[in-house]
VEXKOLKOL-829323 format. One record per residue (C-alpha): residue number from 1; residue in three letters; y, z, x. Coordinates in pm, 1 decimal. Each point is the difference from the previous one (the first is absolute). Layout:
R     i    aa          Y          Z          X
R   NUM   ala          Y          Z          X
...
//
This chain:
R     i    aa          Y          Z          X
R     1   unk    21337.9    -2567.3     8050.9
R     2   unk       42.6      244.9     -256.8
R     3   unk     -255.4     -186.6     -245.5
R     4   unk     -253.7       87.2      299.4
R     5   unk       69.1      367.3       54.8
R     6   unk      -39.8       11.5     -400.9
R     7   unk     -308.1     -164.3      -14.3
R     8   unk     -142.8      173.6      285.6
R     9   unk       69.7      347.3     -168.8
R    10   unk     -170.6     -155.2     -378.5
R    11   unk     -306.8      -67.0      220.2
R    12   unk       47.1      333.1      118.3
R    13   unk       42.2      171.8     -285.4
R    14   unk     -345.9     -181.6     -183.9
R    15   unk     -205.0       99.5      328.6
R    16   unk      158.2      379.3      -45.9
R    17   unk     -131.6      -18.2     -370.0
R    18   unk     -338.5     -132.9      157.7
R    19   unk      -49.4      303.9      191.4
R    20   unk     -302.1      117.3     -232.5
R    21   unk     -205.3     -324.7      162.5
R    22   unk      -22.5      180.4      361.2
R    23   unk     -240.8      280.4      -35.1
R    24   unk     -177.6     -213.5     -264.4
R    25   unk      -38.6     -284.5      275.7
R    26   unk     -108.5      269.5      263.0
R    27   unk     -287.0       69.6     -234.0
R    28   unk      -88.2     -284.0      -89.1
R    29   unk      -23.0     -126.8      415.9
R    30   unk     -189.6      327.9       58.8
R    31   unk     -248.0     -137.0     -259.7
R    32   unk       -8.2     -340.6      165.1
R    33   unk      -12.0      128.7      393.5
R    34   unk     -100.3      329.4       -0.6
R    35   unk     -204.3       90.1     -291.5
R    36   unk     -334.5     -155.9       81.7
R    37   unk       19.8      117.8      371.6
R    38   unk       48.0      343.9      -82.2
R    39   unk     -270.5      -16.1     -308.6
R    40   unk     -232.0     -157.0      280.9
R    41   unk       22.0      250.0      276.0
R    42   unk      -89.3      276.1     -249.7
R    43   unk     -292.3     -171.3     -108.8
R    44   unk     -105.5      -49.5      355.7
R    45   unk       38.3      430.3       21.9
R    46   unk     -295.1       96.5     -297.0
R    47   unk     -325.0      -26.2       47.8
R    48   unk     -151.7      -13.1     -391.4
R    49   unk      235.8      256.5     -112.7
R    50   unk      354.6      105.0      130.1
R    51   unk     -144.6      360.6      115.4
R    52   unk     -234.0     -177.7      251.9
R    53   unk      232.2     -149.4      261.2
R    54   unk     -129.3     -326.9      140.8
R    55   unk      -60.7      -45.0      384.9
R    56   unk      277.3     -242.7      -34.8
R    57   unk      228.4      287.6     -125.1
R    58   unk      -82.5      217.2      267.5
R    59   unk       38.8     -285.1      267.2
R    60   unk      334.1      -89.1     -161.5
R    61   unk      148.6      322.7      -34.5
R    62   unk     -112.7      171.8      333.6
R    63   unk     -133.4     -253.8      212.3
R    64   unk      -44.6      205.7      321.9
R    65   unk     -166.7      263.8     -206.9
R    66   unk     -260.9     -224.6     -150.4
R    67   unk      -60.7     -258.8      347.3
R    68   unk      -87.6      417.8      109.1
R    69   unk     -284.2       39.5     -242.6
R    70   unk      -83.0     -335.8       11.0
R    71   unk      150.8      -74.8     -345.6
R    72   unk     -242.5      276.1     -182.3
R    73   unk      171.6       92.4     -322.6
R    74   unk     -237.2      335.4       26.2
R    75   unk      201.2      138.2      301.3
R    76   unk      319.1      -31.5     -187.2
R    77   unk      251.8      355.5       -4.8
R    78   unk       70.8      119.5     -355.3
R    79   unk      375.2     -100.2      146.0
R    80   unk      -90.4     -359.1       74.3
R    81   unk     -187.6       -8.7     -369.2
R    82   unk      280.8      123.7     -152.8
R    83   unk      260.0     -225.4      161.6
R    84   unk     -240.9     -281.0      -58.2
R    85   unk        0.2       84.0     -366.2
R    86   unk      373.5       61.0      -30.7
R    87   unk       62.7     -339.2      171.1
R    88   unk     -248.6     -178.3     -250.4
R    89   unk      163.1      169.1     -284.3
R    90   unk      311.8      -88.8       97.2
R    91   unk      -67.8     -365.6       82.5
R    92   unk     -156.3      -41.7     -372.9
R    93   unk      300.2      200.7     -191.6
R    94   unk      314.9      -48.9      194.2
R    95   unk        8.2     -407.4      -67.1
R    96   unk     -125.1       11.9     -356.9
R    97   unk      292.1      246.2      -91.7
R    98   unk      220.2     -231.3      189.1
R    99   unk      -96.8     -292.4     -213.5
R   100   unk        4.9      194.9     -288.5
R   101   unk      356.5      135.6       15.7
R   102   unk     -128.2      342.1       -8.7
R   103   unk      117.1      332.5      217.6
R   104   unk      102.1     -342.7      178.7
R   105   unk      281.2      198.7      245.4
R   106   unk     -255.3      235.1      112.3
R   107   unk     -249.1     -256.1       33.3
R   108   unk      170.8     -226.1      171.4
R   109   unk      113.5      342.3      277.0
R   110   unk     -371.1       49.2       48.4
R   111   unk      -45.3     -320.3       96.8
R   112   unk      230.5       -4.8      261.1
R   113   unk     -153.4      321.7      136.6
R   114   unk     -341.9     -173.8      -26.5
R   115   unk      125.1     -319.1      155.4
R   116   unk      190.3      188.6      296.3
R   117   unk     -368.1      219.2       51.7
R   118   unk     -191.1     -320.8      -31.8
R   119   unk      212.0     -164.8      296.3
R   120   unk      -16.6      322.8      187.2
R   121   unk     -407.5      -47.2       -6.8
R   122   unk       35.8     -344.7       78.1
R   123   unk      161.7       83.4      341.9
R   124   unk     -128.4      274.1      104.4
R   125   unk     -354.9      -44.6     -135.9
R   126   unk      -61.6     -365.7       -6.1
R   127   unk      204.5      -47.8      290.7
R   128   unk      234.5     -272.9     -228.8
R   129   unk      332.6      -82.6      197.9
R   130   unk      261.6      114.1     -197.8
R   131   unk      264.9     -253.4      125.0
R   132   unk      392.0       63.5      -47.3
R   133   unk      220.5     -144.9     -161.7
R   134   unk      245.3     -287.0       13.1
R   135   unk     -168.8     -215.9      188.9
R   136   unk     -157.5     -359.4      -56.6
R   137   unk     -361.2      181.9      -54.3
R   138   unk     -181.3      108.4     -309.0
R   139   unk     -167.0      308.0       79.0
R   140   unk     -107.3      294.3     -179.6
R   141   unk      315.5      204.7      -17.3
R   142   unk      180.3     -327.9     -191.0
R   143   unk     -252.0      -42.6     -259.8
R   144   unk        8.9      392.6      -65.7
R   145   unk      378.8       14.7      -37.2
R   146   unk      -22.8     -273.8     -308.4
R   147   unk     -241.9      213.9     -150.7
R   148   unk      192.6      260.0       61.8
R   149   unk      338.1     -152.2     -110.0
R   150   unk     -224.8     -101.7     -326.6
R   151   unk      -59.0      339.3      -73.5
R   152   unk      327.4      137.1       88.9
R   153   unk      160.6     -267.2     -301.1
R   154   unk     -254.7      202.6     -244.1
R   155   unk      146.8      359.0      149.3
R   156   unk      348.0     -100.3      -85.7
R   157   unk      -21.3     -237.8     -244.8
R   158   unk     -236.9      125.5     -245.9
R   159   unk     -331.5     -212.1     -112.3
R   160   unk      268.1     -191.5     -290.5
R   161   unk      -63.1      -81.0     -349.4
R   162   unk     -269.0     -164.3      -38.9
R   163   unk     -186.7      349.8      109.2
R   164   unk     -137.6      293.8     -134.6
R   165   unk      205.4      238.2      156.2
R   166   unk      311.6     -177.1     -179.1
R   167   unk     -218.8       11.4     -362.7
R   168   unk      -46.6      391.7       50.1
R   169   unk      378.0       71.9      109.7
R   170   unk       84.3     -199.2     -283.5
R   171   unk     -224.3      251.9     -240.9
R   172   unk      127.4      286.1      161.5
R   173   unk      365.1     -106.7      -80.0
R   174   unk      -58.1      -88.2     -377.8
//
């Protein structure tokens, strides 16, 4: 018995000197999941340049706004422009500092804003069901919370070393 309870605390002790591997996994499944979707839906927003916000943009970010003016990007508010363009922004810089390693904490906290104001459009302007949780069901509110929980690693954990935020602290230090 005790060769068990010593083995079992080796393994241990290797996984507790593996702990640098967790935020660099986290990026590296945003890259594989998330990456592409997020690049996507902020290509869908422009419309030739990132200060002309698509139709698609407009439909996305305020739906009941744009079924109003019948999806006319001219009747747009200078506050629907603006969070249009702040949205697209974000889409485009937010993952690409992720997979970079870079600012990656504060990154990673703006995505979970942007992911918690995307699902809030989703319901109340799409009219998505939300779902709940812990239940046999895959709705909304489940796949949100691993994206969430993805991000959240980042927040606490740091974007690890194979990142540029770790190559700059280690400048800073020398």
């Amino acid at each position: 018995m005790p060769n068990i309870i010593t083995t079992y605390q080796d393994l241990i002790a290797r996984l507790n000197r593996l702990d640098w591997l967790v935020p660099t996994l986290a990026r590296l499944t945003f890259l594989a999941v998330l990456f592409f979707y997020f690049w996507n839906s902020a290509m869908l927003k422009i419309d030739g340049s990132i200060f002309s916000p698509s139709a698609g943009a407009f439909g996305q970010i305020f739906p009941k706004g744009a079924e109003a003016v019948v999806w006319d990007v001219t009747q747009m508010t200078l506050f629907q422009r603006l969070v249009i363009l702040a949205g697209t922004i974000a889409e485009f810089v937010l993952p690409v500092l992720i997979i970079l390693g870079l600012l990656t904490r504060l990154a990673a906290l703006a995505m979970i804003g942007f992911v918690a104001v995307q699902t809030i459009v989703d319901v109340t302007g799409h009219g998505v069901e939300l779902g709940s949780l812990f239940d046999s069901a895959q709705a909304l509110v489940d796949q949100r919370l691993m994206w969430i929980f993805l991000f959240a690693v980042l927040v606490f954990k740091g974007a690890g070393p194979l990142a540029l935020d770790t190559l700059f602290q280690k400048r800073e230090t020398s």
